[in-house]
Structures are given as structure tokens and as C-alpha cells.
C-alpha angles and dihedrals in degrees: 000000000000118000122220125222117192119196129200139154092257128025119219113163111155121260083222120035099205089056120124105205088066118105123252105241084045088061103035085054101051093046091063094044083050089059104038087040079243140170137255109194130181146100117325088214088240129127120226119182090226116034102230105192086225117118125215108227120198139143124255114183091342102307118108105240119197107204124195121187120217136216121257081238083054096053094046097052105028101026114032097026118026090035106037099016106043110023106026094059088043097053095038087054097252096125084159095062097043116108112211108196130151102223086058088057091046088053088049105054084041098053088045097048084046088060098038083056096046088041095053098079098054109055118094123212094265100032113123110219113215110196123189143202139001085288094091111020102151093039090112100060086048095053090048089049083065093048098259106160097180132121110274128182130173135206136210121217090186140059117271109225141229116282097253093050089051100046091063082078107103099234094011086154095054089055091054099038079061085057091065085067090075129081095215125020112195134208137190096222144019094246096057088051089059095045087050096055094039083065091051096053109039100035103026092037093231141127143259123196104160130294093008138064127192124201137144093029086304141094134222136188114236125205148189110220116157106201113227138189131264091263093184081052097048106044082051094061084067102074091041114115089248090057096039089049094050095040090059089044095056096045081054103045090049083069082207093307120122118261126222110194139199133183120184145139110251091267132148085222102060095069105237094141091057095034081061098048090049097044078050094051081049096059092042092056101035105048091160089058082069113124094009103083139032135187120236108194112167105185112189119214129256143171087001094183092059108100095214087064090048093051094044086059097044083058102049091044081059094052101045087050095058094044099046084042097049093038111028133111144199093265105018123062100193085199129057116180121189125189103182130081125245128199124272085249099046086052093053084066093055092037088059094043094054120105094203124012111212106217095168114144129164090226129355124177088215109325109211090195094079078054090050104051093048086046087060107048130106112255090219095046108023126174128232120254119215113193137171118256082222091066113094081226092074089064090075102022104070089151097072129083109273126212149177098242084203087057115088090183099045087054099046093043082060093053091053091045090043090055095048093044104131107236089248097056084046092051096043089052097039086050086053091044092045092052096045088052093045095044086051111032132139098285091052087053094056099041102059094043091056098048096045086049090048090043103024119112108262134253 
């Protein structure tokens, strides 16, 4: 039987597998190494002054890890600016923010031609490679450079954008020329698929008859595969002692006042500035509302020497200051801001205790949070999700309250609409939402990209 090896920039698979506070895909993709004695490979995280090309291979909760260490030449470059500079504002539409710089690109063909090296020996005749993210792109073409006739297939955890956004990037044909390397290209959503082929019609002169497109004298199988959550996992951490024990602290803390909630990584993507501005519009249109409501938000730092990130929190600091200025009480804050994470089991408590949940991003490749939130409520007494039809989630949630993240008015017309929900109308959508997440969830994920991988035509 066939191994997989999975590649990605980082490698996370959990110590323990029955513990709650690891991610889902973590654990979704574990699980399937485990059983097809598999490889995660990536970087370790670490910096070596020499890169050495020599992984180091050990097990972590019962899954063999190969673990390369990078240069500090190689994390500025690749990591910090082609990567998170240079593609993740592009293909979450901030062209504005994106740095195009040659030396980025340089770093990035190097680090990918370093893992695809260091990769090389370990990859037997039958195994399937299973790449994933923005992170190596061109990975495959570097692995068939070096003769490597297996099955490959790559998945995008973000959103794939429009054509003219794309084509800002300096040698964006180069980079997607690297994607017909693959057998199977996956997506989140039908719309980035079609972004996707629209590209390779109309800039690389191919063709596109689903599922396959063919460019550059090859072809590729494309694929729609949303990524869900482990719903049984997940469900479980809620009777844990953390989530208990947040859960209590939360309904304590409401004082018998409704409860908006956020959770979001600090990222200009995820719409907190306008999520502010529009919980603000709220309170400036709804004054007998005061006293009766409040906003949790916990936004959880990231890339915190990028100084698009700096500036976003300097912003949001400035908001929640004027709203809780303008609107607070003695006794009521409208607006409370968290900067500090909290484990996957602790937020399922808050998640339950929370009368409406604010997925609102400007742009989201998928956003499991949405997931997350519905998976935690009480069937009897279930919250209202709001969520951003620019989020690859509202593809599949129809049932939630839909909203346009640039509109203050859209969003706080849903939160109005989310608070006065009759409990009928909460259950009926919450029982639509639930199905959706436990038809699709992680395992599923996982499932039908491997096997279209395995079973699909080659390249």
C-alpha cells in the first residue's frame, strides 16, 4: 500500500492524539500518516547557520516527522517576505499592502528547491505527496526536475483571486505555469476554481474542460474540496473542565446582557477594523440597545514585525477606545478587546456562551471558526452566526446570516436581526448549519483529496 507524505511549510502533528487543544487538520492529517505509516515534512521553525539538506526524522504522537531547518537568509525571503509579504496580501485582495521584490522571489525558489532536495530521498516509487498552502507552489516542478514520477496533489488554504488582481504579481505566469506540475490541484470553493481557470485561459492560452486544465503542453485535475472541522473532536472538548470552566465564566461575566463574539487572528483579512466601525454604527443607531449588549472580540496576534500588522492594531486600539469612550458606563464596557490566545477547548466555552458569533472577513480562504462556533452551540438554545459572503465558508453555510463585511450598515442590520431571531427560526437554521459541518468535516476533507489524488488520470 501506497504511503502519503504530506509537505507543508510548518509541521504540527499533536504529541497526543486524544488531545483537544490540537487543531483539526493536525489531527485529520495524523490520523491518515498513522495509518499509512506516512510523512510530515516542513520546516522545524528552527535557524541553522548552514543549511545542511539533512532532516531530522522522528516520531511525534505516533506519526514520523522530517524536519529541515532553514537559514536566517531563507526566513526573511521565503518566509516573512515572499510568503507573507508578497502572496498573502495578493491573494487576499490587498494589493496595496503586497511587497514585490526580487530578492523575496529568489528566497522563495531557493527554499523550495532546498525542500524538494532534502525531500528527494525519502520518497519511495508508490508514495502519493500531498503538498499544502501558498507556501510551495512551485515544489512540484522542482521534484520532477529531479525525476520524481509520483502522484502529487496541492492544496490551497486561501482564497485564489480575481485575474486582474493576480496578474499585479511580477512573473505571475511563471508561478502558474509551476502549478501544471501537479496531478490534482484543490479549492476550497467553486469561485476560486473559476478564478483560477479564468487565469489559465485567458493569460496562459489553455483550456479548461472540468475537472481538467491543460497549459504549457500538460494537463492538471482540478478539484473542489472545503475543508471542514472534526466535528466528534470537537463536540467532546465541551464537556472538558477548560471549556466548562470558560463556558461558566462567560455566562457570568454577560450579567444577563447579550454577547457578540469574535475570534480572529490580528489580520488585516479578517475585517476587525470594519467589524468595529459597524458594531459602532450599531450602537449609534440603536441607543435603546445601551446596557443590554456587549462585543467580545479576542484577536489573537500575528506577524507582529510586519508593519501592516502594527499599524492594523494601532488602529483597532484607536476604535475600541472611541466606542467604549462615546458609549460606556459605570458599570457596562460595549467593547471588549482581547489580545491574547486562548486553546481550541477554552474557546469552545465562549463559543457556546455567545448569543451571536461575528465571522465577518474581508477575505477568508475557508474560516473554521464560523464552523466552530455552530459546532458549539446548544441545540435547544442555539446562537446566530453572522458570516461574510467573502469567506469560502458562505459557500456552504447558506443558513447563516450573510452579510457585506464593507457595509457598516449590512452588518449591523444582522446584529439586529441575530438578537431578535425567534428561537424557532435559531433552531431551524442551526439544525441546516450543523448538518452541512458534519456531512463535510475534516475527515471528509481529507478523504476525497486523497482519493482523487490515489484514482485520478496522471499528469
Amino acid at each position: 500500500m501506497s504511503r502519503l507524505i504530506v509537505v507543508s511549510n510548518r509541521v504540527n502533528p499533536p504529541a497526543d492524539p486524544g488531545v483537544a487543544t490540537a487543531g483539526g487538520l493536525a489531527m485529520a492529517l495524523a490520523a491518515a500518516l498513522r495509518e499509512d505509516k506516512g510523512i510530515w515534512f516542513g520546516w522545524s521553525g528552527e535557524i541553522t547557520e548552514h543549511f545542511t539538506g539533512k532532516p531530522s526524522i522522528q516520531k511525534v504522537g505516533g506519526v514520523t516527522v522530517a524536519l529541515v531547518d532553514l537559514e536566517e537568509q531563507d526566513r526573511a525571503e521565503y518566509y516573512d517576505g515572499y510568503a507573507n509579504r508578497t502572496l498573502w496580501p495578493l491573494f487576499h485582495y490587498r494589493t496595496d499592502l503586497a511587497a514585490y521584490e526580487r530578492s523575496f522571489n529568489e528566497g522563495y525558489l531557493r527554499v523550495n528547491e532546498r525542500f524538494a532536495e532534502t525531500l528527494l530521498p525519502l520518497i519511495r516509487p508508490d508514495d502519493l505527496i500531498w503538498v499544502q498552502d501558498y507556501h510551495l507552489i512551485p515544489l512540484a516542478s522542482e521534484l520532477r526536475r529531479r525525476g520524481v514520477k509520483n502522484r502529487i496533489g496541492f492544496f490551497l488554504h486561501t482564497p485564489w483571486p480575481a485575474r486582474n488582481v493576480f496578474n499585479t504579481l511580477p512573473r505571475h505566469l511563471e508561478l502558474v505555469e509551476s502549478f501544471f506540475a501537479y496531478d490534482l490541484i484543490g479549492f476550497h470553493t467553486h469561485d476560486y476554481l473559476d478564478a483560477f481557470s479564468d487565469y489559465v485561459f485567458h493569460e496562459a492560452g489553455g483550456e479548461f474542460e472540468y475537472p481538467c486544465a491543460r497549459a504549457f503542453g500538460r494537463s492538471v485535475q482540478l478539484g473542489v474540496f472545503p475543508i471542514g472541522i472534526d466535528v466528534d473532536q470537537f463536540r467532546s472538548s465541551l464537556a472538558s473542565k477548560a471549556s466548562l470552566d470558560y463556558y461558566e465564566r462567560a455566562c457570568v461575566s454577560k450579567l444577563n446582557r447579550k454577547m457578540l463574539l469574535g475570534v480572529d487572528r490580528l489580520d488585516y483579512s479578517k475585517g476587525l477594523e470594519e467589524r468595529f466601525l459597524a458594531y459602532e454604527r450599531f450602537l449609534d443607531d440603536n441607543p435603546d440597545r445601551a446596557e443590554q449588549i456587549f462585543l467580545l472580540q479576542i484577536a489573537t496576534p500575528s506577524r507582529t514585525g510586519v508593519d501592516a500588522y502594527k499599524d492594523l492594531r494601532s488602529r483597532l486600539d484607536t476604535i475600541s477606545g472611541r466606542v467604549n469612550g462615546t458609549h460606556a458606563t459605570v458599570d457596562w464596557v460595549p467593547l471588549r478587546y482581547v489580545n491574547q490566545p486562548y486553546r481550541r477547548d477554552e474557546l469552545s466555552g465562549i463559543y457556546r456562551a455567545a448569543d451571536v458569533g461575528l465571522v465577518t472577513p474581508l477575505r477568508d480562504g475557508m474560516n473554521l471558526v464560523a464552523k466552530e462556533y455552530v459546532a458549539a452551540q446548544d441545540e435547544k438554545d442555539p446562537g446566530v452566526l453572522i458570516l461574510s459572503r467573502f469567506a469560502g465558508a458562505a459557500e456552504q453555510m447558506k443558513d447563516a446570516l450573510i452579510v457585506n463585511p464593507l457595509s457598516p450598515e449590512d452588518v449591523a442590520d444582522a446584529i439586529r436581526r441575530g438578537l431578535d431571531m425567534p428561537l424557532s427560526e435559531r433552531r431551524r437554521r442551526w439544525q441546516s448549519l450543523m448538518h452541512g459541518i458534519i456531512k463535510g468535516d475534516v475527515t471528509a476533507w481529507r478523504d476525497a483529496f486523497v482519493s482523487a489524488l490515489r484514482d485520478g488520470p496522471g499528469v
